[in-house]
N, C-alpha and C positions, 0 to 999 in steps of 0.2 A: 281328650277324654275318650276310654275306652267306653263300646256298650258290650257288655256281657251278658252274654244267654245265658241259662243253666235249664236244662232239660230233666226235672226228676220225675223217672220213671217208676216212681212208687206210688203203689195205690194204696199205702198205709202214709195217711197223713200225718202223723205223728209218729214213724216209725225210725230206725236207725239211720236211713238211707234219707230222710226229711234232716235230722239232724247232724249230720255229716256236711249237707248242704247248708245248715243254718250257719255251721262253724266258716264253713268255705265262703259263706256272702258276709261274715262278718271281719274275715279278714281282709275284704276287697277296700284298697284306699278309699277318698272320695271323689280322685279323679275318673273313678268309674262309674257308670250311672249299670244297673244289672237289675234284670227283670227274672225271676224263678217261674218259671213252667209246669205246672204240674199238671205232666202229661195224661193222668190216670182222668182225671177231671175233663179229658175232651174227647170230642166225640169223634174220632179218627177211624173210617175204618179201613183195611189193609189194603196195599197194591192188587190191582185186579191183574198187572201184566197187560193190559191193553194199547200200549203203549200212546195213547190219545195227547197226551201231552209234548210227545214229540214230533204231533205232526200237525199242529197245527200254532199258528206262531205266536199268540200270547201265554204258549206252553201251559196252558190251565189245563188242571186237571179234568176228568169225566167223572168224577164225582167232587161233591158240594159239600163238603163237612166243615170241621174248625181244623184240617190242615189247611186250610187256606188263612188261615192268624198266623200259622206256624208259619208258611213262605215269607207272611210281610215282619214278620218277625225277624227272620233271620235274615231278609234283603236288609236290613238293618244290624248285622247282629256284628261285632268285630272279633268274640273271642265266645268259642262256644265251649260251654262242658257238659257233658254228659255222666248224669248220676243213677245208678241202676242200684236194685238191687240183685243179686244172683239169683236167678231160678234156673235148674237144671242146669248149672254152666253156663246160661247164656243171661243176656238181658230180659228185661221181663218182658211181657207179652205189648204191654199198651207203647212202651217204647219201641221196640220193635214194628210195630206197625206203623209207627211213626219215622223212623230211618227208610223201613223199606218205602214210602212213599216221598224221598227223595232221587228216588231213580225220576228225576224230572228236572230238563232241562235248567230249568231256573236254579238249581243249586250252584251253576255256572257262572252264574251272576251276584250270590251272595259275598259282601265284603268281608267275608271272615279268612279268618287269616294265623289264629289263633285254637290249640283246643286242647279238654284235660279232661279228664276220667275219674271220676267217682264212683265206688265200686262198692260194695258189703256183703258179704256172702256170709253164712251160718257153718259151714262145715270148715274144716281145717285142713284141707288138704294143701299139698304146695302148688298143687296142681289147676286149682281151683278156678282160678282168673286167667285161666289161657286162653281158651275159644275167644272169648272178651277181648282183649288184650291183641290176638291176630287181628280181628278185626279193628279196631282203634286204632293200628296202625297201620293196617292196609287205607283207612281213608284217611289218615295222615300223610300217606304217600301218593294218593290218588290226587287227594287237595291239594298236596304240596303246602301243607298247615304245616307250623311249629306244633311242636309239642313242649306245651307246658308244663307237663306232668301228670302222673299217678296218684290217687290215697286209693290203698286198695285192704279193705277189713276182712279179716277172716275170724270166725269165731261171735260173731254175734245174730242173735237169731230171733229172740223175744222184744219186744217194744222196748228200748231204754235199756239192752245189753249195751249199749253204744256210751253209757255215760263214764266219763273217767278214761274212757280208751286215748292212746294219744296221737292218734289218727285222727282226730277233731282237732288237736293242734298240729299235728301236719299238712289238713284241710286250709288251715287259716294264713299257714305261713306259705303254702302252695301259692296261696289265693293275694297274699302281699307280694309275691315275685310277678304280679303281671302286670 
């Protein structure tokens, strides 16, 4: 049995980037058990750069939030995806402060092994999921993770542009190849 993360980093609960992810957990077999994170709902706040967690050896962090769910979550985790939506080219805000607070030892220990990328962005440019995209595979290469693929939307921007797109079936059949 795999356990599957998914990280969505939207703070619109019902928005395109919620439903992308809905298609993506419904195409997951039942040998999978997968837990959705919605990261916008915790209380995370950014890396201070103090590096406190590398020096001292149960690598705990120096501060106390619900990133500490998210470490025992993923000490647990075997295939993680990450679901963003696009702001300004990059990931959104609440995700990101949540990646940047894996600059901590203990991500070295996580059994994941596994990871895919969920994307949505409003503009149509071709250009649009680069930034995104180097990154994702730079800790692809870092983790030495599979990659198990992309859905990556362009062109949806308001609640529910996202219905009918077939990128909700590329989420599902993504989500069957794991």
């Amino acid at each position: 049995m795999g356990r599957v993360t998914v990280l969505m980093g939207s703070p619109r609960p019902n928005g395109n980037t919620a439903k992308l992810v809905e298609a993506f957990v419904g195409g997951l077999g039942p040998q999978h058990s997968v837990e959705v994170v919605n990261v916008a709902k915790l209380g995370i706040q950014p890396c201070r750069g103090c590096n406190f967690c590398f020096k001292n050896s149960e690598h705990r962090c120096s501060q106390h939030d619900d990133m500490e769910q998210v470490y025992a979550l993923l000490s647990k985790t075997d295939v993680l995806v990450v679901a963003t939506p696009v702001y300004f080219y990059s990931i959104s805000a609440q995700l990101k402060a949540l990646v940047d607070r894996l600059h901590n030892p203990l991500r070295d220990s996580f059994p994941i092994f596994k990871m895919a990328l969920l994307a949505v962005g409003a503009a149509t440019l071709p250009n649009l999921f680069d930034s995104i995209l180097c990154q994702y595979h730079l800790c692809l290469e870092f983790f030495h993770l599979d990659d198990c693929g992309t859905v990556l939307v362009r062109g949806v921007k308001e609640a529910g542009d996202i219905e009918g797109n077939l990128a909700l079936v590329e989420a599902k059949n993504l989500a069957s190849k794991i």
